[in-house]
C-alpha positions in Angstrom: 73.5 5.6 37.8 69.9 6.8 39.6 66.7 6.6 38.2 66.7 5.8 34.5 64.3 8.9 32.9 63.1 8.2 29.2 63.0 12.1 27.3 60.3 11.8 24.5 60.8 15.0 22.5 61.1 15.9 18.4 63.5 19.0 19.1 66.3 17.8 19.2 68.1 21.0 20.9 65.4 20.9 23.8 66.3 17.4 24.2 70.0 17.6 24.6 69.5 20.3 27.0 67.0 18.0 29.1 69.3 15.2 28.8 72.4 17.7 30.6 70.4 18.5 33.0 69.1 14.7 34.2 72.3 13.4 34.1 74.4 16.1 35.6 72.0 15.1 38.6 72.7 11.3 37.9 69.6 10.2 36.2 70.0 7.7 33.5 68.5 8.8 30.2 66.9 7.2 26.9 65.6 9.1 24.4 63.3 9.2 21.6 61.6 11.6 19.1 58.0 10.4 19.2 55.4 9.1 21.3 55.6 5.8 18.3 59.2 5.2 19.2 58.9 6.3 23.2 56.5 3.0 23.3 59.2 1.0 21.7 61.8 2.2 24.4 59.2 1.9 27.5 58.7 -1.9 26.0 62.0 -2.7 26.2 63.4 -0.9 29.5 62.5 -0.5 33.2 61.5 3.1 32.9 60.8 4.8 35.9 59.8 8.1 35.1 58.9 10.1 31.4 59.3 13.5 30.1 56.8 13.4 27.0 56.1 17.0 24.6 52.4 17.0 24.0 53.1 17.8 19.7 55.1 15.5 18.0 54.7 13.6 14.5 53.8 10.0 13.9 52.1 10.0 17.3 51.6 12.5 19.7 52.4 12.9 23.5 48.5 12.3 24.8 48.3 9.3 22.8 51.5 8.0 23.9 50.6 8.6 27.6 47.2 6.7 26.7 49.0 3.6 25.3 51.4 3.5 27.9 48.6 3.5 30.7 47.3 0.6 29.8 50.4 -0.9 31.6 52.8 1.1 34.1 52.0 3.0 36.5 55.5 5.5 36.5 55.1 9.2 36.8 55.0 11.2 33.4 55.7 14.9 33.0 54.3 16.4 30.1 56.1 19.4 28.1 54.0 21.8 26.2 54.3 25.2 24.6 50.5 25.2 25.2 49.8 27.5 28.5 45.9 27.4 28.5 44.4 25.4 31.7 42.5 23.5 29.2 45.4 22.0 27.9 46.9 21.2 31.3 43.5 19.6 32.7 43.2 17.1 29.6 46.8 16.4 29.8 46.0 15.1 33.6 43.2 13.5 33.1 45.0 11.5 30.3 47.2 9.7 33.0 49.7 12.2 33.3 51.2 13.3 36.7 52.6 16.9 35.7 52.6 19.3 33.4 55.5 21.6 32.9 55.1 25.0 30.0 57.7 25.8 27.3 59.9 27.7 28.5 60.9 26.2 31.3 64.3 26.5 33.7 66.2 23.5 34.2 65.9 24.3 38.2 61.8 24.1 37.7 62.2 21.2 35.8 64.5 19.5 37.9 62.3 20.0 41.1 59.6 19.0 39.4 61.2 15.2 38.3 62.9 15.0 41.8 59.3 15.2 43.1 57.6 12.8 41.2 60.3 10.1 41.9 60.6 10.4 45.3 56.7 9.6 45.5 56.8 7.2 43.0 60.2 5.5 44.8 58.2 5.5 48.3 55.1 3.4 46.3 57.5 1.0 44.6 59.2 0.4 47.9 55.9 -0.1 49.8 54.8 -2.5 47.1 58.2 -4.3 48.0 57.9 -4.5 51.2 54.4 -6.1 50.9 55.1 -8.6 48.5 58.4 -10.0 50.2 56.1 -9.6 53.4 53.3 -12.4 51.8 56.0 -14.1 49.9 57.7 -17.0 51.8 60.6 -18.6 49.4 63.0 -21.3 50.9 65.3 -22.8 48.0 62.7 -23.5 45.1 59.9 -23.4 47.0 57.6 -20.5 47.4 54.8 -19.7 48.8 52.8 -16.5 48.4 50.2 -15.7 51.2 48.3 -13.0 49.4 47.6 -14.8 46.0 47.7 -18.4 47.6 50.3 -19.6 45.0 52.4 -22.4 45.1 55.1 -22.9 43.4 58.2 -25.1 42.5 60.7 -24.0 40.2 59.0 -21.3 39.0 55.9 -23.8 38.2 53.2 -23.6 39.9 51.6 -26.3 42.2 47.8 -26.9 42.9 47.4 -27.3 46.8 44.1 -27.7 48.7 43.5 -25.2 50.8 44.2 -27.3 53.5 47.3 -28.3 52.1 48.1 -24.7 51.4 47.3 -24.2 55.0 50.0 -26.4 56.1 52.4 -25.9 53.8 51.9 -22.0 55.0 52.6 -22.9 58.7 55.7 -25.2 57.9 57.4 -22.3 55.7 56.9 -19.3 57.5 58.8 -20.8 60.3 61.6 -22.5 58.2 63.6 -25.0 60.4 61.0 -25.2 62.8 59.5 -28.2 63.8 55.9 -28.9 64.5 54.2 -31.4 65.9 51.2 -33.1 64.5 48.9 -32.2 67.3 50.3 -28.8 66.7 49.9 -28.6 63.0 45.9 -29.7 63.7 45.5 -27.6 66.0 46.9 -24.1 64.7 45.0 -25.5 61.1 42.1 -26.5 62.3 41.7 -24.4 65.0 40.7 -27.1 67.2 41.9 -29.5 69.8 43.3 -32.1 67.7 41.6 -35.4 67.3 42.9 -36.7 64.1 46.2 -36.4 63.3 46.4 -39.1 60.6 44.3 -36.7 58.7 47.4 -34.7 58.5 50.0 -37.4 58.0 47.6 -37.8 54.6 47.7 -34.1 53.8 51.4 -34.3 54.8 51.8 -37.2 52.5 49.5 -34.8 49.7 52.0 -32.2 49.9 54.9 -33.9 49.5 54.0 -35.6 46.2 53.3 -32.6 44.8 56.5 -30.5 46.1 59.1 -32.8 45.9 60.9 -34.6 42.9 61.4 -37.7 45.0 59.0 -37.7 47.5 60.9 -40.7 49.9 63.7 -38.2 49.0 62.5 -35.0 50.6 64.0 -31.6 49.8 61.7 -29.7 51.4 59.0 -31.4 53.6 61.0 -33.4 55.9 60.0 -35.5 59.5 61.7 -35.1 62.5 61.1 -39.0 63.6 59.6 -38.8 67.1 58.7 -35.2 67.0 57.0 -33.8 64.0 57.6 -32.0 60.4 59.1 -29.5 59.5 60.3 -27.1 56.1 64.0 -27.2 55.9 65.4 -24.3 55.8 67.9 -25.6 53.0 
């Protein structure tokens, strides 16, 4: 299966016809019959794009596309018997991305939903790429370089932002060893004069990441040379 498409729509003949189309072109489909139940279905799937009728009962497509704004960002097509440019404007400005007229051909449709998903599947794998980009994991550590998190387990760890510094260095370059003239240096950015400051920070770090800290898992020395984050 492709994308999964969620059909919000009361006519239920208009919605069995959408549904051919999406999946004769390998979509995955969900449906439901108003914007009230189209919530419950966007709460409890990874939805990636929406086909939502503007009039339906219980609650209706613009309030739905409100609701559902608050928290994801996938493209929504709106379906309406309305033609005015009125209608189409508010529609927009309500968070929706298109706005396609009753009645519609299943080629006009389809071209339209292929649109929206290839833009939206370019953003989602651009906001990939960045994360796993900032985001340095080795085992059950990880280290994100954008939101300066640490964490172990899944739970985080308060660092120092020296620490997080270091820590930083060691993982981005797992299995690599470094010095500690080299770790003060390229943290500091200066000739290094103090390295026992970072055997301390080292010795910070460690009883923080590790559940046996004379046991490392992580953090480990190379005697004679320096530190490094095992690569696991």
């Amino acid at each position: 299966m492709g994308d999964r498409i969620l059909v919000v729509e009361d006519d239920i003949e208009i919605g069995n016809a959408i549904e051919i189309y999406l999946k004769n072109q390998n979509y995955e489909v969900l449906r439901a019959y108003n914007g009230k139940e189209g919530l419950e279905v966007i709460s409890n799937n990874e939805i990636h794009l929406a086909i939502v009728d503007m009039m339906m009962p219980e609650m209706d497509g613009l309030t739905m596309i409100m609701k559902l704004r608050e928290e994801h960002d996938f493209p929504v097509l709106i379906l309406s018997a309305k033609s005015e440019e009125l209608d189409k404007i508010t529609g927009l400005n309500m968070g929706a991305d298109d706005y396609v007229t009753k009645p519609f051909t299943p080629m006009e449709l389809l071209a339209r939903v292929n649109s929206q998903l290839r833009r939206y599947n370019r953003f989602r794998n651009k906001v990939i790429e960045q994360e796993s980009a900032c985001n340095h994991v080795v085992g059950g550590l990880e280290v994100n370089e954008d939101t300066k998190d640490v964490k172990v387990d899944g739970e985080l760890v308060k660092c120092t932002p020296i620490e997080f510094k270091i820590l930083l260095l060691l993982i981005k370059n797992p299995g690599r060893v470094y010095s500690l003239e080299s770790i003060y240096e390229q943290v500091w950015n200066e000739d290094a004069i103090a390295t026992d400051t970072v055997m301390v920070h080292i010795r910070n770090i460690r009883e923080k990441i590790e559940i046996d800290p004379r046991n490392p898992r992580y953090l480990k020395v190379v005697w004679g040379v320096g530190y490094k984050i095992d690569k696991g």
